[in-house]
C-alpha positions in Angstrom: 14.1 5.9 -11.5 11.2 3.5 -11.1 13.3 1.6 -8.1 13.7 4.9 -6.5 10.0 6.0 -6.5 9.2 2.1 -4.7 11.8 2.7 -2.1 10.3 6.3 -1.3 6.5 4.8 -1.8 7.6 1.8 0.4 9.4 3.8 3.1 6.5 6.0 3.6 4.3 3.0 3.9 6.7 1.4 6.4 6.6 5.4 8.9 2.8 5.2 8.1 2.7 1.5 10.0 5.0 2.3 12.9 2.6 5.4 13.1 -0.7 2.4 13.1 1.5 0.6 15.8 1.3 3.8 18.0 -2.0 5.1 17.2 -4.1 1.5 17.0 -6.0 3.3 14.3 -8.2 1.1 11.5 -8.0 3.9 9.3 -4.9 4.7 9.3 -4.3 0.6 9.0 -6.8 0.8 6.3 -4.7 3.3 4.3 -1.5 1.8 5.2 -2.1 -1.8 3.4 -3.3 0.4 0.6 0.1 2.0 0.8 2.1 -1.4 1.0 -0.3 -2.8 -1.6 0.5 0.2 -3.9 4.3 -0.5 -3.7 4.1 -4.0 -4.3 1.8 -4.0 -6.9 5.1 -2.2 -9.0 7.0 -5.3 -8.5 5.2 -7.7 -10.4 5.1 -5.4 -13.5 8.4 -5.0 -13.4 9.5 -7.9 -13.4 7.0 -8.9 -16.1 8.3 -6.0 -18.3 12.1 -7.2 -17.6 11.4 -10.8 -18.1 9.8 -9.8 -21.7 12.9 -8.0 -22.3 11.7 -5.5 -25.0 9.5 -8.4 -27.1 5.9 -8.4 -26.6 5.0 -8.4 -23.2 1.9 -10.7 -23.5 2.1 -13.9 -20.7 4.2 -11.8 -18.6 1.9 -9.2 -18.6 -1.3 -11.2 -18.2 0.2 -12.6 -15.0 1.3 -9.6 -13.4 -1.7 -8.0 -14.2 -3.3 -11.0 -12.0 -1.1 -10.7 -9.3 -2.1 -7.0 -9.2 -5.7 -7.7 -9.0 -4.6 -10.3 -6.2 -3.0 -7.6 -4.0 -5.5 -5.6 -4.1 -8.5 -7.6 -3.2 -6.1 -8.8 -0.5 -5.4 -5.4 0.8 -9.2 -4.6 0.5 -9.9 -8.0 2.8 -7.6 -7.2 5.6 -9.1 -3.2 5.6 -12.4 -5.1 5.7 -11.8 -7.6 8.0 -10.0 -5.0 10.2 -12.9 -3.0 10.3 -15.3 -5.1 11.1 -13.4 -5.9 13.9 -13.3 -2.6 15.5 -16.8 -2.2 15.2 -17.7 -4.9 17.1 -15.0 -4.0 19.9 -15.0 0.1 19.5 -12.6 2.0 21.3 -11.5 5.4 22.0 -11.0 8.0 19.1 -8.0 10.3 19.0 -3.9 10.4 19.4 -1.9 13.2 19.0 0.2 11.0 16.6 -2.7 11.1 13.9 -1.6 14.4 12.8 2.3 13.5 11.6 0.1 9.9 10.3 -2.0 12.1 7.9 1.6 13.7 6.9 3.3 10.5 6.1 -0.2 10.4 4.2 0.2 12.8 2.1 3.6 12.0 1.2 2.7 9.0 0.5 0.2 10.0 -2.3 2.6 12.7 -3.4 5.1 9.7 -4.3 2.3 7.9 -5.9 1.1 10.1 -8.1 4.4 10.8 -9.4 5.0 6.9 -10.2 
């Protein structure tokens, strides 16, 4: 069950990044390495729950948990970084693709919050 919901979370990701690709948008960027980050911070878990293998999670655990925190300030540096960018080289707002990107959006936090 848990494999399905990364697949879904992680093709929604993948349609919200071929949506960036189209639109050039740094928000919509900024939200998708949220998305990707979201997905792969499941893996780590996982595998720290399967490695344990019903026993105490404890080392296992402790690790994932700092690849987790790893991800994200990742994710959060390349939004930044990506941002800052843009401000310094601004360009023109608007693409009808935002609209079906704010769809993939939603879906994407749909999946999410169902995890």
């Amino acid at each position: 069950m848990a494999r399905c919901r990364l697949t879904a979370v992680g093709t929604t990701a993948v349609a919200h990044l071929a949506l960036v690709l189209v639109t050039g948008s740094v928000a919509l960027l900024g939200d998708t390495v949220h998305n990707f980050a979201d997905a792969l911070t499941a893996v780590p878990l996982g595998v720290a729950f399967r490695w344990a293998g019903g026993r105490r999670p404890g080392r296992a655990e402790d690790l994932a948990g700092v690849v987790v925190v790893l991800v994200v300030a990742a994710s959060a540096a390349i939004a930044g970084y990506a941002s800052v960018v843009r401000l310094l080289e601004p360009r023109p707002v608007g693409h009808p693709w935002t609209e079906p990107a704010d769809r993939a959006d939603r879906a994407h936090e749909t999946l999410a919050h169902h995890r």
